[in-house]
N, C-alpha and C positions, 0 to 999 in steps of 0.2 A: 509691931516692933518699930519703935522709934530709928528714924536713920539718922543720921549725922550730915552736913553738909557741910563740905571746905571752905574755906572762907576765902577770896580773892585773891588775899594773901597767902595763905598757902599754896592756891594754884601756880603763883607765880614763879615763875624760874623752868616749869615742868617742860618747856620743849626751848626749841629753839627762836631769841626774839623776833618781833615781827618788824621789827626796820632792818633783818639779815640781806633780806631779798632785793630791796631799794637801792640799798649800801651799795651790796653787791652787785646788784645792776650798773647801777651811777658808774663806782670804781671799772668794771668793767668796760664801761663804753669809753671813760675819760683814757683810760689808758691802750685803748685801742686808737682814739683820733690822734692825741698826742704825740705816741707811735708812730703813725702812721705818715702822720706833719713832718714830724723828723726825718725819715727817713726819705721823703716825696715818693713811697708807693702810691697815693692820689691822686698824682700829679696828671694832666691830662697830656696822654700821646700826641701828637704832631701828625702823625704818620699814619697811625693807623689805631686810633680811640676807639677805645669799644664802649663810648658813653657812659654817665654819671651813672646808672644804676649799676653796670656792673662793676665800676670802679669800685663805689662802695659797698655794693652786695655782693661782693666776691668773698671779702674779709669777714663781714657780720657772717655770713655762711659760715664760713670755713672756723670761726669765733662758736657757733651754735653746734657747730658738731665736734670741736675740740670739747664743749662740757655734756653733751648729749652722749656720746660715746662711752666715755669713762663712767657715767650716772648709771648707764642700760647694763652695762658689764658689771659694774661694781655693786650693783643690786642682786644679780645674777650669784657674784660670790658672798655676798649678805645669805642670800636665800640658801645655799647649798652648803653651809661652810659653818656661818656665827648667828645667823639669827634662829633661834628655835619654831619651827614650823606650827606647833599646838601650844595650845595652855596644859596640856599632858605629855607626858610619856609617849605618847602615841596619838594622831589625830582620831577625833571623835566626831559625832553629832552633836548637834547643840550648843550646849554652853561650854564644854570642852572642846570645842572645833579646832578649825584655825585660829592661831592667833592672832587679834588687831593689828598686831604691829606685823606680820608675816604677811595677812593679808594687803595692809599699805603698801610693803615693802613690794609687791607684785605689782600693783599698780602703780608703783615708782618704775621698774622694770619696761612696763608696757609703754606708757606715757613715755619715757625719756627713749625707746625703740622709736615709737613712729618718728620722733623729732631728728633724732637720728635720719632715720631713712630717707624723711622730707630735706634735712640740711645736706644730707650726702647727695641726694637728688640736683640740687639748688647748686650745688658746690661743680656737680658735673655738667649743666648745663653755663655756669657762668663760667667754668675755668676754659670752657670752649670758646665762648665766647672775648675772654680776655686774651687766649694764644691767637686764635684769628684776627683780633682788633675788629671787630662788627657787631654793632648793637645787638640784645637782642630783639629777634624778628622771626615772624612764623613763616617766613617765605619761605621757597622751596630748598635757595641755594641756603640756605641757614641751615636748614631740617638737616640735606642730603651730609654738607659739612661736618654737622654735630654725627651723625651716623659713621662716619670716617671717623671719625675724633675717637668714639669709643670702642669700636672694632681694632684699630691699625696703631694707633696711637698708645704708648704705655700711662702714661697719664689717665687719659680715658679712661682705658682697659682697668685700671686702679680704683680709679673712683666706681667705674659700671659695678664692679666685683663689691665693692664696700656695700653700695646701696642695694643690690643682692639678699649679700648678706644681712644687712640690717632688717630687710621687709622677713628675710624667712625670718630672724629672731625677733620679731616682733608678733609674727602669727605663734612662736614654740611658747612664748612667755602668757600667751593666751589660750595655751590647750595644755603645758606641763605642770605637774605638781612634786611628784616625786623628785626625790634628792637625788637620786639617779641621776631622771632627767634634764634638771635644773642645773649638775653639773657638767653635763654636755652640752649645755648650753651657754655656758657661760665660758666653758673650752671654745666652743664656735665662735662668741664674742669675741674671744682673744684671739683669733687668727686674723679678726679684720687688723691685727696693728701691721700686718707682714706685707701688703701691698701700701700702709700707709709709709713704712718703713722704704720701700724700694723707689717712690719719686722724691721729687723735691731734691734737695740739696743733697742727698744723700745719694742719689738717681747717676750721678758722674762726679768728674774730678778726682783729685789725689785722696787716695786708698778710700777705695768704691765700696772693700768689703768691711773697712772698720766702721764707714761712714755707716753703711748699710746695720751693722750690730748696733751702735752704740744707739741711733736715732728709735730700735727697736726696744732696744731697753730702757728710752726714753718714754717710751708711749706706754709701755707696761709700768714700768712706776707713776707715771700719770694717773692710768686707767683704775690700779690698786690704791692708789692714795688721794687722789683729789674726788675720784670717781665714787670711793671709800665716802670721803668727808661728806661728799654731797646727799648722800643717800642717808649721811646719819642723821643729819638735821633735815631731808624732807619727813623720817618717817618719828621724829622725835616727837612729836604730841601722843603716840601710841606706845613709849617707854616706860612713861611715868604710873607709878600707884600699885598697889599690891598685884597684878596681874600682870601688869605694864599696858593696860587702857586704861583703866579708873581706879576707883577707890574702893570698888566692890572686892571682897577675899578671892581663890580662886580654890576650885577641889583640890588643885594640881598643883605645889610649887615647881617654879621654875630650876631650881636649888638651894643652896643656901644664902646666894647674895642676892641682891634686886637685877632683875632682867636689865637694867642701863649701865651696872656696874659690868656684866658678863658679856654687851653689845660690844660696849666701848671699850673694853679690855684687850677682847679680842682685835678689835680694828686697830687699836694703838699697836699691836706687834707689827699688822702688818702695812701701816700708818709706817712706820719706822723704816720698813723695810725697803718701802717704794721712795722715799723721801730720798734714804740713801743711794737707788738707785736712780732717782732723776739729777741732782748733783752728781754723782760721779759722773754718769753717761752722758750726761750736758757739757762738764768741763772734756771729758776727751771730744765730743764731736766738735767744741769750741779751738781743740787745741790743731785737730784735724782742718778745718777754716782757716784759723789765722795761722800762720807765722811768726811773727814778731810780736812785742809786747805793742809795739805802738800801732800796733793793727786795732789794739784796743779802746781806742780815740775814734774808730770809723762807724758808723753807723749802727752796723753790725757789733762790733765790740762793746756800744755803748747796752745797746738791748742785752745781751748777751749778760753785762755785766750787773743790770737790772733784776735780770730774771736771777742769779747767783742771791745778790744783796734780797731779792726777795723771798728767796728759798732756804737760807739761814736764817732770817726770820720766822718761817713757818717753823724750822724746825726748832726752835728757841723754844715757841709755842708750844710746839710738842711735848717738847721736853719736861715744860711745865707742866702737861696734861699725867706723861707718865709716873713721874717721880711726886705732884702737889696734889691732883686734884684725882686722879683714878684712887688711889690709896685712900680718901675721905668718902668715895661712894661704898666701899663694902664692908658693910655695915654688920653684914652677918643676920640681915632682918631684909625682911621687905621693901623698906620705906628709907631711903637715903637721906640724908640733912638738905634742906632744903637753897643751904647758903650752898652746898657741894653741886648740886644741881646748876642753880643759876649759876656760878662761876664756869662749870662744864660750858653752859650754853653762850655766854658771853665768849668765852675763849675759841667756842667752834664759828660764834660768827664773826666775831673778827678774821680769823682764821679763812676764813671764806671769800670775807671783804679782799683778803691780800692774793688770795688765789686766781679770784675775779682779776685781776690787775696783771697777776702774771699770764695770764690765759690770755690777756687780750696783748701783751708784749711776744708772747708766744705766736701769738698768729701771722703779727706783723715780721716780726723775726724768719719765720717759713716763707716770706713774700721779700727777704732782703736778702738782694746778692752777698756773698761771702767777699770779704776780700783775698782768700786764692781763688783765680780763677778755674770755671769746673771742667772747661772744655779743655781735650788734650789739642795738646802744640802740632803745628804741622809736622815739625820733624821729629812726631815720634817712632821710635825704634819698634818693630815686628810684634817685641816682648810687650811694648806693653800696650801696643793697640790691641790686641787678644787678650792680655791678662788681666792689665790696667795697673802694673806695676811694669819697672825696669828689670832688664835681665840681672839674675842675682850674679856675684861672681863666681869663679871655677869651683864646684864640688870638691873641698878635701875633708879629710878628718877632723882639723880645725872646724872648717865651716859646718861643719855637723851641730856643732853647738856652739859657736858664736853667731850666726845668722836669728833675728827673731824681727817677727809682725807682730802682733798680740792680738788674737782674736777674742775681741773683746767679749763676745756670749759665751764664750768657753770661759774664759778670764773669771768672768761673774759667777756662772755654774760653779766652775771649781772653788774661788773663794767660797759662796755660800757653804758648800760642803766641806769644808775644812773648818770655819768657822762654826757650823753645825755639829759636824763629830766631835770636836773637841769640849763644843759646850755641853753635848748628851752625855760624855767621858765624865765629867767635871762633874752634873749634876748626878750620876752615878755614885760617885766618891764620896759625897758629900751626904748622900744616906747610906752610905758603910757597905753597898755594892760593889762586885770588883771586877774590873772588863780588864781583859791579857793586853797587856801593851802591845806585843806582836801583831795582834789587830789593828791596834792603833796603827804603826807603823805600816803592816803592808798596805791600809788605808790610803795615806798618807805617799806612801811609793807609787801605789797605783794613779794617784791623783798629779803628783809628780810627772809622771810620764804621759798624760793623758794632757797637761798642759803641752809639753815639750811638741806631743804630735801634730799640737793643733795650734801654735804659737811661733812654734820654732822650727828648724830647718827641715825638717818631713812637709808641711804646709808649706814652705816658699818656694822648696826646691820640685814639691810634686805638681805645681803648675808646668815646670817646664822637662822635667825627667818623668818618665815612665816609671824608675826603679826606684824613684825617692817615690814617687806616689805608692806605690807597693810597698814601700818601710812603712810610711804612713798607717795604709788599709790594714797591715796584716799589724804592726801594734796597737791601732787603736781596737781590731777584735778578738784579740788574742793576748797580748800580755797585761796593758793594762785593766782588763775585766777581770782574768787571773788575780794580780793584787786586790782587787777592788772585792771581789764576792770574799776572798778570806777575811776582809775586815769585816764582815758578817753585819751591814750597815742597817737592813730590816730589823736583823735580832735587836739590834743595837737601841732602832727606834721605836719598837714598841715595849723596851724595856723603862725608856726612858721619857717616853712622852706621857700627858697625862689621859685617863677615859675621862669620856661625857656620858654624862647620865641625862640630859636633856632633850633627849632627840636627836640633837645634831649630830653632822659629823665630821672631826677633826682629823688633822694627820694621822693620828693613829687609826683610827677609823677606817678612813680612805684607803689606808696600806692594808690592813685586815682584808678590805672589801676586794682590793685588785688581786690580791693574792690567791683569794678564796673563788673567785667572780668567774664563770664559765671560759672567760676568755682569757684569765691567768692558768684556769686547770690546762687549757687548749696549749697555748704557748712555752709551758712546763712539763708538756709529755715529752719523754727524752727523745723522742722519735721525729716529732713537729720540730723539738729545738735543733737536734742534727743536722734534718734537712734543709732548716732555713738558715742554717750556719756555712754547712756547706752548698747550698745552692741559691746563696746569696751571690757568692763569688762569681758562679759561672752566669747570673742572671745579669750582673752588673756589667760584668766586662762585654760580655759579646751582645749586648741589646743596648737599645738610645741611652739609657741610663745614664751610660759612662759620659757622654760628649754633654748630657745634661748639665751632669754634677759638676763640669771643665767651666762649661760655659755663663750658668749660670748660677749666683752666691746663692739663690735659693736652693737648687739639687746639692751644691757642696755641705751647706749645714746639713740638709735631709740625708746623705752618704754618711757622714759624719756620728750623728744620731743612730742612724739604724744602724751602724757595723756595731758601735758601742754596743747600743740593746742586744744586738742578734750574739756577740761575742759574752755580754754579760749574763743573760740567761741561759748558754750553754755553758758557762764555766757555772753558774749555781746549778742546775743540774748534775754537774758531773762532780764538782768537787764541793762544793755551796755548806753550809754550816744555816744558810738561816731556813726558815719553815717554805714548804710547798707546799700542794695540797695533792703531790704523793712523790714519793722517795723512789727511783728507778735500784732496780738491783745491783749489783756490785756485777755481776757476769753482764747483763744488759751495759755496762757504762764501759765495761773494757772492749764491747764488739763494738758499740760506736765509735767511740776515739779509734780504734784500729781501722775502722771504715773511714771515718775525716779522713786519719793521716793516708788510706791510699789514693780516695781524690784531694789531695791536696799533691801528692806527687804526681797523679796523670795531671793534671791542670797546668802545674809549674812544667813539667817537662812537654806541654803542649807549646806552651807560651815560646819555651826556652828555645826549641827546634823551628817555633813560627817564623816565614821568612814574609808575613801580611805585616803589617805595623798597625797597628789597632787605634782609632782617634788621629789617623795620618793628615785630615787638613789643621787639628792642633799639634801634636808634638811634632812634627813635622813642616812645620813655620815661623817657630818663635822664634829664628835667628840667632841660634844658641851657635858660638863660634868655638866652642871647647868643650870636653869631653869626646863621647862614644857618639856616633852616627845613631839617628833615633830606632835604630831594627836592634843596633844593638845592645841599647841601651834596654829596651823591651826584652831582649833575651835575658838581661841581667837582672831584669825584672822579674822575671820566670824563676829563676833561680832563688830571688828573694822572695820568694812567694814559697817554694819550697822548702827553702830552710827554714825561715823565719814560721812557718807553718805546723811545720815537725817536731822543732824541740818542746813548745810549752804542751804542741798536745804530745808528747812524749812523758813532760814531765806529770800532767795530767794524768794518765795512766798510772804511771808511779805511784802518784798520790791515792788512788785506785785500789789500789791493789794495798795499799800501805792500810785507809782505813779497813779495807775488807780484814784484813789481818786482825789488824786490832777489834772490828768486829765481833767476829769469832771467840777471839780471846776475850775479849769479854761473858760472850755469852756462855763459853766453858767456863769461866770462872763464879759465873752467878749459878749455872746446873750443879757445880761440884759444890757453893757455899748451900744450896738448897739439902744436895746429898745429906751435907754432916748436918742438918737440923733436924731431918725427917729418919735417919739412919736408912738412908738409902731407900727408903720407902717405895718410890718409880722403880729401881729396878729388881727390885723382890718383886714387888706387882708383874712384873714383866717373864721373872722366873717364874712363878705359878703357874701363870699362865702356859705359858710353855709346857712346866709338868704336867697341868692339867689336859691337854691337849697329846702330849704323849700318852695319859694314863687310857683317854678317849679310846685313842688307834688300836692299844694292843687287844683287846678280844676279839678287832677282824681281821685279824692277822692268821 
């Protein structure tokens, strides 16, 4: 059989150019030294110089694992999420195995892990050596130093943890294959951004905890989008051709479009996603730093405002990608136009070029003072050497709701899901489906008040009150999960997302999988969800937990998180509309809830009669000069804990009892419509019997 060979020209365009990588290099390093000139982080100490290498190896480091990071992760969600694992349905032997471009896409994983783990390495023996000012040297005072540095020191301690982690995800990415696997491992990847998130410039100064959010949601749109880009063009020469490696047919399509139009399709959503959230979270931690406009003239303002002018560019790019050039690859055939191709590849590596450039202003940027300064004032007040804000003012009904922080990971969450319901509503409507607005709305209530707790005066006021911190706890697991499970937001999203038939697996997918997955059955027994609803509370308050979650912004998100979950999945349990993978009985849901609400009144009424104060070296020092004396203010807490406890799960109950009703009625109303079809049929059956049974008895009588 004669074969055909492509001609040079047709190959051309099929991945990504070969001057990407130079470009990007060059652009890279120019905007690093340039950077760095401006601002004189080069500049040599006087005092205490920790010499030319790690002047300049500090930033190239720290340069090497701002893109090694995002590549090893961002491959991670390639592999688990958009890139199709086989050239079938299902991985095979042989020529149906893995696919080319899956298996690339691994060893893009592996390769950008170890570089990772070597830069995170590099990064923690130089950033020791730049805070001490001492070359480095293998002597002993060096060694013993550097060993202090990572034990004692948070910095250290940060970076020790990163590079940690990097080495184990670098052995998982060399023994996992499963989608499973691969996406716990790329959850693992994403926790290194939480100790990148808690030094640096975000580590002190004015609002410790938005700095802390916002710089997190900086590195997570990073990690999704640049990390994203980078992955698409190493593993682009395994995209192109009817399989997406050659030109050879394959048994298996992939589906109905070419594998680089379903790649890159995918990436562009969430290309999009991270784009918006590195601009937003840049401008608030920007706005967090400076002060004034004319702070924007200072060093810091000027990179700051480089890095903005370069990230609306990208997204310019993008834009082009979504709306010009993703719509010319799906073809509906295999084989995409070949001008559609090379314009993709042109636009990814420019694209690339300008990222290289912000990456390398990005580094320097992490290495330039702010101009607020981060350190507190000598005279600062009780409040906020402990909290790290100022005492709020006097607790009234006003200040219930005019006080607001805006905690910005909340802020995002919530957006995203408001933004999300409305558009699965929308595309509902739009194929002549119809979802109850009351959904919508309690949605929407519930998301409301989930901002309020974690934004507004429940959050300012429960750093320094015992009893705001308990409005807080008991709304954020009890009323707003209420609202939230009637908007029946599972139902919602697997009605309106789309299936994959390629192996992979998407949102929908993933919600199927958690739902159904041993440890959703686990956490969905009415029995598991009780207990750890209700002995959530008593584990929290009376063990470290509590002085944790005070003390440090990481326990307060983690308190935050689990009351939501633990209160969300006991309210779908007990009242929930969307799928489980088993329904508790209507008598089972009303002895639980009657059981909550009696530990929820021994608890409260423990609280309320306690004459201990719970967390006494915090609420007990913040130099609060108004309100209740702090034992009191804990007994009033007690009582908040029981009221606020008792009614929703009151009204839960209700509800309870209300479907059980209609239950019923229903299920009498489907026996009586079967009645009149069959003319009573079951209970003639049932009359025979009986006569037959009496006719049995009478001769032994």
């Amino acid at each position: 059989m004669d074969t055909v060979k492509s001609s040079p020209t047709a190959e051309r365009g099929t991945s990504a150019p070969v001057w990407l990588w130079p470009v990007a290099g060059v652009v890279g390093a120019v905007s690093l030294v340039l950077a760095a000139a401006w601002t004189g982080i080069l500049a040599v100490d006087q005092l205490s110089d920790p010499g030319a290498l790690t002047r300049w190896g500090l930033p190239v480091a720290e340069m090497v694992n701002n893109l090694a990071m995002p590549t090893a992760v961002g491959a991670l969600i390639f592999a688990c999420a958009i890139m199709p694992p086989s050239r079938g349905q299902r991985p095979r032997s042989g020529e149906d195995g893995e696919h080319p471009a899956f298996t690339r896409l691994m060893q893009v994983a592996t390769a950008a892990s170890v570089v990772w783990t070597l830069s995170a390495l590099a990064v923690l023996v130089l950033s020791y050596s730049d805070l001490a000012g001492m070359p480095l040297d293998p002597s002993a005072s060096f060694t013993s130093g550097l060993v202090g540095y990572l034990q004692d020191i948070s910095v250290g301690q940060a970076w020790t943890a990163v590079t940690v982690l990097a080495a184990v995800i670098t052995s998982l990415t060399l023994a996992v294959r499963s989608t499973v696997g691969l996406a716990w491992t790329a959850l693992l990847g994403l926790v290194g951004i939480v100790p990148l998130a808690l030094i640096g410039h975000s580590a002190s100064g004015d609002d410790h905890n938005g700095a802390v959010n916002s710089i997190g949601l900086h590195l997570l749109g990073v990690v999704v989008w640049i990390g994203g880009l980078i992955v698409l063009a190493l593993v682009s020469p395994k995209l192109h051709g009817p399989d997406g490696a050659s030109g050879k047919p394959s048994a298996h399509r992939q589906g109905p479009e070419p594998l680089i139009y379903t790649v890159v399709s995918r990436y562009s959503l969430l290309a999009g996603l991270g784009l918006a959230t590195v601009v937003l979270s840049g401008v608030v931690n920007a706005a967090i730093r400076m002060n004034t406009l004319e702070q924007l003239t200072s060093p810091y303002g000027v990179l700051v405002l480089a890095k903005l002018v370069g990230s609306v560019l990208l997204g310019l790019i993008g834009l082009m990608h979504r709306l010009w050039v993703i719509p010319r690859l799906a073809t509906g055939t295999t084989a995409p136009p070949p001008a559609a191709k090379r314009l993709l590849w042109q636009l990814i590596a420019v694209e690339a070029a300008i990222m290289a450039g912000i990456m390398g202003l990005a580094t320097v940027l992490s290495r330039t003072s702010p101009p607020v300064p981060e350190e507190i004032a000598p005279d600062a007040s009780p409040a906020r050497i402990l909290t790290g804000y100022d005492l709020p003012p006097e607790l009234t009904l006003e200040t219930w709701f005019t006080q607001w922080r805006f905690d910005w990971l909340w802020v995002a969450i919530i957006a995203f899901l408001v933004l999300w319901y409305v558009r699965a509503t929308v595309r509902l409507h739009r194929r002549g489906d119809r979802w109850p607005v009351l959904r919508t709305i309690s949605f929407v209530v519930g998301l409301t008040i989930l901002f309020w707790v974690t934004s507004g005066s429940p959050a300012i006021y429960g750093q320094v009150l015992f009893s705001a911190h308990m409005v807080a706890h008991m709304t954020l697991t009890m009323i707003s999960p209420m609202f939230l499970v009637l908007g029946a937001p599972v139902t919602l999203a697997l009605r309106s997302l789309p299936s994959r038939t390629d192996g992979t697996r998407g949102p929908r997918e993933w919600i199927l999988w958690i739902v159904h997955s041993p440890f959703g059955r686990f956490i969905t027994n009415p029995v598991v969800a009780a207990v750890n609803f209700a002995g959530s509370i008593l584990v929290f308050y009376y063990t470290p937990f509590f002085g944790f979650s005070l003390q440090e912004h990481l326990g307060h998100e983690f308190m935050n998180v689990h009351f939501l979950l633990t209160g969300y999945i006991f309210a779908s349990v007990m009242i929930g509309i969307d799928p489980l993978p088993r329904k508790a009985l209507y008598p089972l849901r009303l002895v639980i809830l009657l059981a909550t609400m009696a530990f929820h009144a021994f608890i409260g009424v423990a609280m309320t009669s306690s004459e201990s104060l719970l967390q006494a070296s915090w609420f007990g020092s913040t130099g609060r000069d108004w309100g209740t004396s702090a034992i009191a203010d804990q007994q009033i807490g007690g009582a908040v804990m029981w009221g606020i406890g008792e009614v929703p799960t009151v009204l839960m109950a209700v509800a309870v009892a209300v479907m059980w009703s209609r239950t019923d009625a229903k299920e009498t109303k489907r026996l009586d419509r079967k009645a009149d079809l069959n003319d009573e049929a079951e209970l003639k059956a049932w009359n025979r019997m009986y006569e037959d049974l009496a006719e049995n008895e009478e001769p032994r009588r």
